[in-house]
C-alpha positions in Angstrom: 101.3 67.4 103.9 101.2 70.7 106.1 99.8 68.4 109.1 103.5 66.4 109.0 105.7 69.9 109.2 106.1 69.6 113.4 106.2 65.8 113.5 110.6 65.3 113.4 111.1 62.6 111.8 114.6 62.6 111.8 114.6 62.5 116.1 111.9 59.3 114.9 114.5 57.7 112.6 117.6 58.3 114.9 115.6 56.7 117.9 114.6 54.0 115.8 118.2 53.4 114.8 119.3 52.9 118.0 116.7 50.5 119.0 117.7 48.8 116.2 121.1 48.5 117.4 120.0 47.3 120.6 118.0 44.6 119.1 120.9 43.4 117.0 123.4 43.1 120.1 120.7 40.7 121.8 120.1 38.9 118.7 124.5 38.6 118.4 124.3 36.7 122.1 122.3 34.1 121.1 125.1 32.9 118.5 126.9 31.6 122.1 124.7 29.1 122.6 124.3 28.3 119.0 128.0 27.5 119.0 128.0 25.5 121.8 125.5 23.4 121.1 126.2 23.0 117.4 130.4 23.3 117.6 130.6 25.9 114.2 132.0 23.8 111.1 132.5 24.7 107.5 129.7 22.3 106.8 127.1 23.9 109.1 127.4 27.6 107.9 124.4 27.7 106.0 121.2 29.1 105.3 117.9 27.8 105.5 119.1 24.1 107.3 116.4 24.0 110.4 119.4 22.1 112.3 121.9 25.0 111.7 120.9 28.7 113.0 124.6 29.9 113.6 124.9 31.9 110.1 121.0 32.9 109.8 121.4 34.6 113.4 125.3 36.3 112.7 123.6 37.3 109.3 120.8 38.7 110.6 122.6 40.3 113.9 124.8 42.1 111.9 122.3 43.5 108.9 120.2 45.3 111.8 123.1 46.7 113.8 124.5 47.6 110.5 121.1 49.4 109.8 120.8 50.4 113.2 124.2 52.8 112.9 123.2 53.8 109.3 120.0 55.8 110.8 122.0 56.8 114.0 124.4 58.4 112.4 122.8 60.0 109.4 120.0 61.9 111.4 120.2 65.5 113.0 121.7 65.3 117.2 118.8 65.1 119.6 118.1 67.3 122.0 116.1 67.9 124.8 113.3 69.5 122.2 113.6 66.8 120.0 111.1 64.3 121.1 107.5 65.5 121.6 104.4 64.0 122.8 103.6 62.9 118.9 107.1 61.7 118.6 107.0 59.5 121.3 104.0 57.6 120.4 104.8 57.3 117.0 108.6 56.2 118.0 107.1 53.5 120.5 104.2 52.4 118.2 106.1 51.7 114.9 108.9 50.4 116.8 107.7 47.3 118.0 106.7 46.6 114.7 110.3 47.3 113.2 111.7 45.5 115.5 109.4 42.2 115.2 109.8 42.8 111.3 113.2 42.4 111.5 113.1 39.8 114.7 111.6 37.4 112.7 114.9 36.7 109.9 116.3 34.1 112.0 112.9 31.9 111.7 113.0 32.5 108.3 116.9 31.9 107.1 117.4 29.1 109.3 114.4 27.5 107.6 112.8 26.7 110.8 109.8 28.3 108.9 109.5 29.1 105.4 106.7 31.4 106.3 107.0 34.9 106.9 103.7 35.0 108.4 104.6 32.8 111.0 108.1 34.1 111.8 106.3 37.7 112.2 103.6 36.0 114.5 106.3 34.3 116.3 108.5 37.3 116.8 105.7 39.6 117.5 104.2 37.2 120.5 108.1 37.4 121.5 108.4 41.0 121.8 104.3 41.7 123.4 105.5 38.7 125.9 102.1 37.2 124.7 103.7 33.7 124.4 101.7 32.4 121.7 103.8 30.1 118.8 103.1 28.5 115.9 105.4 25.5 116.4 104.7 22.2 117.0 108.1 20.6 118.0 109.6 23.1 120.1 111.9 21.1 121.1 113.4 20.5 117.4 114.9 23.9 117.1 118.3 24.9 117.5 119.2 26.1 120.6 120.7 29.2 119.0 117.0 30.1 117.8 114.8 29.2 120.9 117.3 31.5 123.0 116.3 34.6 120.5 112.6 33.6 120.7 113.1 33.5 124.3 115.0 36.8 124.6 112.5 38.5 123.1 110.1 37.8 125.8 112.8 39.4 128.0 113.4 42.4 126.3 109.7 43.0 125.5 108.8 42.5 128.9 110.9 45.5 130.6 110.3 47.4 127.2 112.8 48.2 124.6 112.3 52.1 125.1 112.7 51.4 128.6 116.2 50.1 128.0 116.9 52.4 125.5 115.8 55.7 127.9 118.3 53.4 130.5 121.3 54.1 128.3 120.6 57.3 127.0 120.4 59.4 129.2 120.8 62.6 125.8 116.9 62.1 125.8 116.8 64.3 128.9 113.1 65.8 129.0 111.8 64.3 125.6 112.8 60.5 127.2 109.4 61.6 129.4 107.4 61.0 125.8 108.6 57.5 125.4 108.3 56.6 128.8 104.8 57.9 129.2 103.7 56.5 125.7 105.3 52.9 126.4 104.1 52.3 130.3 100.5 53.7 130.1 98.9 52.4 132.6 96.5 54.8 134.8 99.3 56.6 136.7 102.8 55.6 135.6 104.7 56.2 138.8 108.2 57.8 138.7 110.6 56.4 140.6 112.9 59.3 140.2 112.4 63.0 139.5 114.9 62.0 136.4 113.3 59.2 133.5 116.4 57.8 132.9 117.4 56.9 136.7 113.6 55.6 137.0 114.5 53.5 133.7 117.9 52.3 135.3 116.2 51.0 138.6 113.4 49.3 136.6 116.1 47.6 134.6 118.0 46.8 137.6 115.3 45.1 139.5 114.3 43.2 136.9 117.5 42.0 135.8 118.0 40.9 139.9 114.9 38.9 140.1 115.8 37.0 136.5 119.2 36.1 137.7 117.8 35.1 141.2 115.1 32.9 139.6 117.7 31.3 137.1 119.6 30.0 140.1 116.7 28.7 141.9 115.5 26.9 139.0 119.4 25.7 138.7 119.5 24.6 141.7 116.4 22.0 141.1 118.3 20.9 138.4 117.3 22.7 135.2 120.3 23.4 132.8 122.0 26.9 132.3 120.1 27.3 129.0 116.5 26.2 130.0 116.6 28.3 133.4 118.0 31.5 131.4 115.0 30.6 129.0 112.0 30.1 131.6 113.9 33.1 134.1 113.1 35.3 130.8 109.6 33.8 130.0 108.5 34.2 133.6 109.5 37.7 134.3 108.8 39.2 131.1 105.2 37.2 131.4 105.8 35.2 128.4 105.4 31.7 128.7 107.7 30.9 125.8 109.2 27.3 127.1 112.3 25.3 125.4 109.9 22.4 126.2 106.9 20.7 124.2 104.7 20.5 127.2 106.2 23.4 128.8 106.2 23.1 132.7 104.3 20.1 132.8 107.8 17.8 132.6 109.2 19.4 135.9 109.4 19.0 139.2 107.0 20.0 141.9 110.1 22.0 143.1 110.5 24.1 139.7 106.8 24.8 139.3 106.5 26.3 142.6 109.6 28.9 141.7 107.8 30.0 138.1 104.4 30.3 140.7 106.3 32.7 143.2 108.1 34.2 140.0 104.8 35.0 138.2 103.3 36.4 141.1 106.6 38.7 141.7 106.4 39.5 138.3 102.6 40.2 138.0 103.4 42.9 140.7 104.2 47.0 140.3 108.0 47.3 140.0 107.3 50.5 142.1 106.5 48.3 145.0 109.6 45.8 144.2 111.5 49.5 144.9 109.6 50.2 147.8 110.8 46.8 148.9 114.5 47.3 148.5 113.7 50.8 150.5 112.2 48.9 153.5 109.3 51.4 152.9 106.8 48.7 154.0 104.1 50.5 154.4 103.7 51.4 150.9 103.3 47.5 150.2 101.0 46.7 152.9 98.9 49.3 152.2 99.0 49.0 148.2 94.9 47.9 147.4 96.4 46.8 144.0 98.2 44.3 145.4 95.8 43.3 148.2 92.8 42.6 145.3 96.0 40.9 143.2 96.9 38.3 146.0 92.4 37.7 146.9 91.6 37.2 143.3 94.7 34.4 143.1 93.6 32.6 146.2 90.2 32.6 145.9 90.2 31.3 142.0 92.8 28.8 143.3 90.7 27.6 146.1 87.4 27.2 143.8 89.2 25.4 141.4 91.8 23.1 143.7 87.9 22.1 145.4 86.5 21.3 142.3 89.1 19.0 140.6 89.3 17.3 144.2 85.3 16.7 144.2 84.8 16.5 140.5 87.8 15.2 138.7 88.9 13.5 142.2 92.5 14.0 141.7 94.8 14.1 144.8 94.8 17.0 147.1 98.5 17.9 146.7 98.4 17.9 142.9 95.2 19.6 142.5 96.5 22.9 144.8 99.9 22.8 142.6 98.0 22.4 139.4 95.1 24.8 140.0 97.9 28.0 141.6 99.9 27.1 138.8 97.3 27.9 136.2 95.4 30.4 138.1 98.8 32.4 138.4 99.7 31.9 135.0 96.6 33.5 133.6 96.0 36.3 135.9 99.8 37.6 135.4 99.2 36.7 131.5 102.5 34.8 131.7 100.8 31.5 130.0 103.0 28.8 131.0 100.9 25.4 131.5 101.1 22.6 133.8 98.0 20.9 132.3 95.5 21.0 130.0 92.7 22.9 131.3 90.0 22.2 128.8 89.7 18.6 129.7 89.2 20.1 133.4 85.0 20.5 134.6 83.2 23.5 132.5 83.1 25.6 135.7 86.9 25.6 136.4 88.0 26.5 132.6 85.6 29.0 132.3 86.9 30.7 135.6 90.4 31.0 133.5 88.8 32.2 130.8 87.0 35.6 132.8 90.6 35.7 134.2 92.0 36.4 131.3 90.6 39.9 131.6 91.7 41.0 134.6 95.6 41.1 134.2 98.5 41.4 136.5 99.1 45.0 138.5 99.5 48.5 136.4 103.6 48.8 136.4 103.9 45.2 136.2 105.4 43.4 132.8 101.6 41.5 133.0 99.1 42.0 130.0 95.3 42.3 130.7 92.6 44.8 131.8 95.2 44.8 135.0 93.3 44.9 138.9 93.6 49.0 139.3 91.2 49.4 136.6 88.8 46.6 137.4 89.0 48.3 141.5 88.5 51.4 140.0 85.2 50.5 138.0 84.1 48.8 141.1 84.3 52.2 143.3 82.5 53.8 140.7 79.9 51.8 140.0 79.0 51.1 143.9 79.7 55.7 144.4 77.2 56.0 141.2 74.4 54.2 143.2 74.9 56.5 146.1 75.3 59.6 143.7 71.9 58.5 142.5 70.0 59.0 146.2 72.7 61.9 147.0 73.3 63.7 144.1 74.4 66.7 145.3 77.0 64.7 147.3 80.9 65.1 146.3 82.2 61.2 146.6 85.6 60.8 144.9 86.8 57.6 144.0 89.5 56.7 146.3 92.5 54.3 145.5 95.3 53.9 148.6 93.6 56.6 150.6 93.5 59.3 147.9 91.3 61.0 145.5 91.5 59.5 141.5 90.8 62.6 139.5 87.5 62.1 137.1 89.8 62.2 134.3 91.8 59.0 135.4 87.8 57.1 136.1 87.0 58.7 132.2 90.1 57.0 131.0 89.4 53.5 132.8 86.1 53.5 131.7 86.9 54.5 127.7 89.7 51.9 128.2 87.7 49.1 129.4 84.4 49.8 126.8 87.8 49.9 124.1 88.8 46.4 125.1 85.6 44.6 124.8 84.9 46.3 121.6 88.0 45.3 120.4 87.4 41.6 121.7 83.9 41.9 120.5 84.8 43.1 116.8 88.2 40.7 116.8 86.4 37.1 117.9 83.9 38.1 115.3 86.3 39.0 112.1 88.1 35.6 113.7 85.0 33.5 113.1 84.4 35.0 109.8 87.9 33.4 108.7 86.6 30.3 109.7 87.3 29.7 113.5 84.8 27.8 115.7 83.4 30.5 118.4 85.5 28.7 121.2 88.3 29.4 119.5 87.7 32.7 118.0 86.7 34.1 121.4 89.8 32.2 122.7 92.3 33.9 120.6 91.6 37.2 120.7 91.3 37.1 124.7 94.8 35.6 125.1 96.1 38.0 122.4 94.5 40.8 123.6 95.7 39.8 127.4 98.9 38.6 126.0 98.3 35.4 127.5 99.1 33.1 124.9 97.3 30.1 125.6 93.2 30.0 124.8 90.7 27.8 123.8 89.8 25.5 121.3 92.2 25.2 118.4 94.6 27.4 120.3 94.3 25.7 123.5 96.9 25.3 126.0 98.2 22.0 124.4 98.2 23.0 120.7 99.1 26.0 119.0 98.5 28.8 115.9 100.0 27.5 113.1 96.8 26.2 112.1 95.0 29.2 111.7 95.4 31.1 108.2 97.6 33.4 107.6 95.0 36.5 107.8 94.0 35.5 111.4 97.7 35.5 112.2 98.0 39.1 111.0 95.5 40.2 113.0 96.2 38.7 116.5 99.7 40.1 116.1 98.2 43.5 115.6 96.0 42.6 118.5 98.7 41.5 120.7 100.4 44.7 119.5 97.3 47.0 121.0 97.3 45.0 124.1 100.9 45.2 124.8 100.8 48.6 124.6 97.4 48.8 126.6 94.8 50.5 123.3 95.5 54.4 123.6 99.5 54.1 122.3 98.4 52.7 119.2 94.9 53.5 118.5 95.5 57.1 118.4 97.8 56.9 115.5 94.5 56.5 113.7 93.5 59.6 114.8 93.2 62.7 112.3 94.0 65.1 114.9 97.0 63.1 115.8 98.4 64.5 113.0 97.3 68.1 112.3 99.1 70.9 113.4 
């Protein structure tokens, strides 16, 4: 027990409470829509009625924030010493697994599930903004229930720790921890010499763009409730929709604001900053970004051709169809206009590689993301030339300047990581019984937090069919994905937690 003397766990619990707390406030605002649409009676307060989720969500509201306040207020004050590198992974790590833990009681006292195992699954897709479900009639649950699931795309997508580093600005030098530990990436770019002002002006963009969207999709005459819903889904990267079919039952007009919403969102907020700074330069100039925008036209060209020549649908549908998915996948947000597996082989299987490459590193996108994939690129085309030249100093470069060996070591460990995990994960998945379609298919889009895959858990069905063991583990994988490998995998580390 000597190892666990420098880990303080009582900075751990505090943090924890107060995430807690957050999580029950956002959980408390879905009860207004609850009430609105289901006017509260004496006859309706109840538990486990799948037609009544005002009580299950007060209930459940209330037991975290109550909890939440317990651990605040019976831990030690933080400081600026208080959170360490080791804190700070452990706080972000278990937390998204307190907080889905404790997510998931509405599913299950409102009875729209009797299974824990699904409300966990459910919750947890929430949170990692991965977007996959296990329900079948969407549309039959109580509004008060499908705005929580859709919330917790929204919170999941910024980050909770985010938010929390946002509004507590005691964290001072330890909120660095969290910050680091929670936005990976390969370089997480500061906005501001101080983490909480960068965390405010994350926040603050992000809430901009989802109002913004939720009046354009207003405006093509989506109600309040489904544009607050699809606004969250879309900027977190979710794909949670308050519709059976998703996006399909739109208009032309609404599926083109989710396309230029995706793409917004799939992008760096650093460069949405930049934006709001008129420092244009920085944009243009951003390789990211460039290879972001080629890979969506180009896969959306190949495809639009080949469902015009192949499937010979109409021009104008085919473009709207094949952005639409295209964007979707690449920014891991998972929405659908149509099913892709009855498209040609060729065009599907496109989707599928896609599902590796993920939006841009800062964005709220799942995936591999495009700075990594550039960044293997460079090296692999520098390694040839190192080969004739070897006494030749050729740096990687990314925007005009030199990536560190360090940053290429980390790429490369994360990308051999990711297939290994894919590898190991279809595998175990087709040992529980899966077909290899949709083994392979489920542990990409819960790896990518995509949602949507193939086979059983293609883009018109969903997970509940799959046992309850294969649910466990794609939430764990969503879980690594979300937090991009490192966050969580070094918790199994031995040296982690020594001295």
């Amino acid at each position: 027990m000597a190892g666990f003397k420098k880990i303080n766990f009582s900075a751990i619990s505090k943090i924890t409470g107060m995430l807690l707390l957050i999580e029950g406030f956002f959980m408390l605002s879905a009860l207004v829509f609850s009430a609105w649409y289901n006017p509260v009676n004496s006859e309706n307060l109840v538990f486990f009625s799948p037609e009544n989720d005002f009580l299950p969500i007060l209930a459940s509201g209330l037991f975290i924030v109550i909890l939440g306040f317990i651990l605040w207020l019976s831990n030690d004050t933080l400081n600026q010493n208080s959170i360490g590198k080791r804190e700070g992974y452990i706080i972000v790590a278990f937390t998204w697994i307190i907080i889905s833990l404790f997510g998931a009681l509405p599913y299950v006292l409102s009875g729209v599930t009797h299974s824990y195992t699904n409300a966990f699954f459910e919750t947890m897709s929430g949170f990692t903004t991965t977007g996959s479900t296990i329900f079948s009639d969407i549309e039959a649950l109580p509004k008060g229930i499908l705005f929580w699931r859709s919330m917790t795309h929204w919170i999941g997508g910024m980050g909770i720790i985010v938010l929390t580093l946002a509004v507590l600005p005691i964290l001072g030098i330890g909120g660095m921890q969290l910050f680091v530990a929670e936005v990976p990436g390969v370089t997480p770019d500061k906005l501001h010499p101080r983490i909480t002002q960068t965390a405010k002006r994350l926040w603050m963009i992000y809430v901009a763009l989802t109002l913004v969207q939720t009046l354009l999709l207003s405006l093509g005459g989506m109600s309040l409730f489904d544009a607050l819903c699809h606004a969250f889904g879309t900027m977190a990267t979710g794909g949670f929709s308050t519709k059976n079919d998703s996006i399909a039952g739109f208009s032309p007009y609404i599926q083109y604001v989710i396309i230029l919403f995706m793409y917004l969102a799939g992008i760096s907020f650093t460069l949405h900053y930049f934006i709001l700074k008129k420092q244009f330069s920085k944009v243009f100039h951003n390789e990211e970004l460039r290879h972001y925008t080629q890979i969506l036209v180009i896969s959306t060209i190949f495809i639009a051709i080949t469902l015009i020549v192949v499937d010979h649908m109409p021009a104008r549908e085919s473009i709207r169809h094949s952005l639409f998915q295209v964007v979707s996948i690449v920014t891991t947000t998972g929405f659908i206009t149509s099913d892709y597996l009855i498209w040609p082989f060729s065009t599907w299987m496109l989707l599928f590689l896609l599902m590796f490459t993920g939006g841009c590193a800062g964005s709220t996108g799942g995936g591999i993301k495009i700075v990594r994939i550039i960044l293997m690129f460079k090296n692999s085309l520098l390694e040839l030339k190192r080969m004739v030249h070897p006494n030749a100093i050729l740096p990687v470069r990314l925007n005009g300047k030199a990536i560190s060996q360090q940053i290429i070591f980390n790429v490369l460990a994360f990308f051999l990581i990711y297939i290994l995990i894919f590898g190991f994960g279809s595998l175990i998945m087709s040992f529980l019984g899966l077909d290899f379609e949709s083994a392979v298919g489920s542990v990409a889009a819960s790896l990518g937090n995509i949602g949507p895959g193939l086979g059983v858990v293609g883009p018109v069905l969903n997970y509940g069919v799959l046992p309850d063991l294969a649910k466990w583990l794609l939430a764990f994988i969503m879980l690594l994905g979300r937090l991009e490998l490192f966050t969580v995998l070094i918790l199994f580390s031995p040296s982690f937690w020594k001295k």
